[in-house]
C-alpha positions in Angstrom: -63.5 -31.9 -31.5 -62.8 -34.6 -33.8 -60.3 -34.3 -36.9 -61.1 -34.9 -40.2 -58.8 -34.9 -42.9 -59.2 -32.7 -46.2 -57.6 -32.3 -49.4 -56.6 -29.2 -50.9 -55.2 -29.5 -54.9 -53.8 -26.8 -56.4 -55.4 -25.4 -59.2 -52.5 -23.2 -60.5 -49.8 -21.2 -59.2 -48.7 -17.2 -58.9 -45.6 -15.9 -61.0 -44.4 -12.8 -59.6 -41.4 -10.7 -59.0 -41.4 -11.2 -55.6 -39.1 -14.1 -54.4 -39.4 -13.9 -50.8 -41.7 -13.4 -48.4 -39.7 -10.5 -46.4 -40.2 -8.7 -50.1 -43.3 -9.0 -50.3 -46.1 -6.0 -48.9 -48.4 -6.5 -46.4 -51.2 -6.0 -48.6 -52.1 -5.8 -52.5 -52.7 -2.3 -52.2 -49.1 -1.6 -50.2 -47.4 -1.5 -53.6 -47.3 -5.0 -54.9 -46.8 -5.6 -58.7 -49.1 -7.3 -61.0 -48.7 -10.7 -61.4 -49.4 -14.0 -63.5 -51.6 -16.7 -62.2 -50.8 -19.8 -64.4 -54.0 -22.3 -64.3 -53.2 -26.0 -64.8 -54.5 -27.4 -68.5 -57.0 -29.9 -66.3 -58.5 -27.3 -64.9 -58.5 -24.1 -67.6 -61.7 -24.7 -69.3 -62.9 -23.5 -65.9 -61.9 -19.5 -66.5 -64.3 -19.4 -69.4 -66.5 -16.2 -68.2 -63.5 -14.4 -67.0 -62.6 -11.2 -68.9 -60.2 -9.0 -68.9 -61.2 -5.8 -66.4 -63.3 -8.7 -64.1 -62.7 -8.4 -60.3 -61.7 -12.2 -59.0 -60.9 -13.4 -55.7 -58.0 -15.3 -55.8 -57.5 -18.2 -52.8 -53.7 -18.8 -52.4 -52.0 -21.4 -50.2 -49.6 -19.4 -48.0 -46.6 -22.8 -48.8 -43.9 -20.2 -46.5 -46.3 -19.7 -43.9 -45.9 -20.8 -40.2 -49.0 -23.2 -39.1 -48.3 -23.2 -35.3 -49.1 -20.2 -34.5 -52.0 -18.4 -32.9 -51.1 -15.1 -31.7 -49.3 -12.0 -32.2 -48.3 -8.7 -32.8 -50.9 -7.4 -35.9 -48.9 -6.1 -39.1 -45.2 -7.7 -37.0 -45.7 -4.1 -35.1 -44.7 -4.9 -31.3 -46.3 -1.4 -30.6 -50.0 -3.3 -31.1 -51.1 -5.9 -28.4 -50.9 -9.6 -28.9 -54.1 -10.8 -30.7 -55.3 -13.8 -31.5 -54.9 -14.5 -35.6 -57.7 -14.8 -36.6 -58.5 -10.9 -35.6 -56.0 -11.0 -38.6 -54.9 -10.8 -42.1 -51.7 -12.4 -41.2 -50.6 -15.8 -43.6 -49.3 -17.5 -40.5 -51.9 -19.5 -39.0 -53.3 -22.7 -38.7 -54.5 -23.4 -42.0 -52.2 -20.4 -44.3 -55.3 -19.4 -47.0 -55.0 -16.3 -48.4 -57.5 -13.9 -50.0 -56.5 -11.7 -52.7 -59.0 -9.0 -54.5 -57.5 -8.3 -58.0 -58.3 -7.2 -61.2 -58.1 -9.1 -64.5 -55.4 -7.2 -66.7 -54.6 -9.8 -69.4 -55.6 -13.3 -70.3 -53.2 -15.5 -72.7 -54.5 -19.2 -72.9 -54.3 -20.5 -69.2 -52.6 -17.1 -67.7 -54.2 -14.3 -65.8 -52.6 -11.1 -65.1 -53.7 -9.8 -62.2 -53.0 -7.0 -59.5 -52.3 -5.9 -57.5 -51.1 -9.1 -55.4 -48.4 -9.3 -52.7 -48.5 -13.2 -53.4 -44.7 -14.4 -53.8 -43.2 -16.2 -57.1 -44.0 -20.2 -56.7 -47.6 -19.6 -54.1 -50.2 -22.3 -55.4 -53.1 -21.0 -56.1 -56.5 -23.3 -54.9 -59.6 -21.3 -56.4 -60.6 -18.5 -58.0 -63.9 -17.0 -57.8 -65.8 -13.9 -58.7 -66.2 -10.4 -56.9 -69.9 -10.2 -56.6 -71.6 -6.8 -56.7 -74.0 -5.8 -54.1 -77.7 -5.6 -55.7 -79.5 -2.6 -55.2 -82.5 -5.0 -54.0 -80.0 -6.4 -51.2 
């Protein structure tokens, strides 16, 4: 398999009350707070169409996350079998993306509030894009 190289820019970055990754929940829904996504000026004209009570995906960079590795215990419980990660949800692995579901609370300017996220204070954020709703056709 030949390597290519890509480039990944940051199109913002999360604000949250949670300064470490050991504070932070598993999941969104596991009791993480709301937090502020603050979009770079270059970029904000791109959240036109985003309202307050929309459903957005947020795609985070995982900046704490351990690259090398490729298997373990699911959810850090050693009572669950090795598996390989990407079986997982877990932000260490090769390339430390993470996918966040959350609702739009507030917008001011170039900030989102959104939650729940279990994204800590400082994550870059690399795209955001919209929850799509099944058709009824589909």
């Amino acid at each position: 398999m030949s390597e290519t190289s890509y480039e990944i820019k940051p199109i913002g970055v999360m604000r949250s009350e949670l300064a470490s990754c050991e504070a932070a929940p598993r999941q969104g829904n596991e009791g993480a707070p709301d937090a502020w996504v603050e979009v770079n000026s270059a970029v904000a004209e791109g959240l036109e169409g985003i309202a307050v009570g929309s459903e957005i995906i947020l795609i985070t960079w995982f900046h704490k996350a351990h690259r090398d590795i490729l298997k373990l215990h699911p959810r850090r419980d050693k009572s669950k079998p090795v598996t390989g990660v990407f079986s997982t949800r877990s932000p260490d692995r090769p390339n430390p993306l993470g996918l966040h579901r959350v609702a739009v609370l507030e917008i001011t300017g170039n900030r989102l509030k959104v939650g729940p996220i279990e994204a800590i204070d400082g994550t870059p954020v690399v795209d955001i894009k919209p929850v799509l709703l099944k058709s009824v056709d589909s």
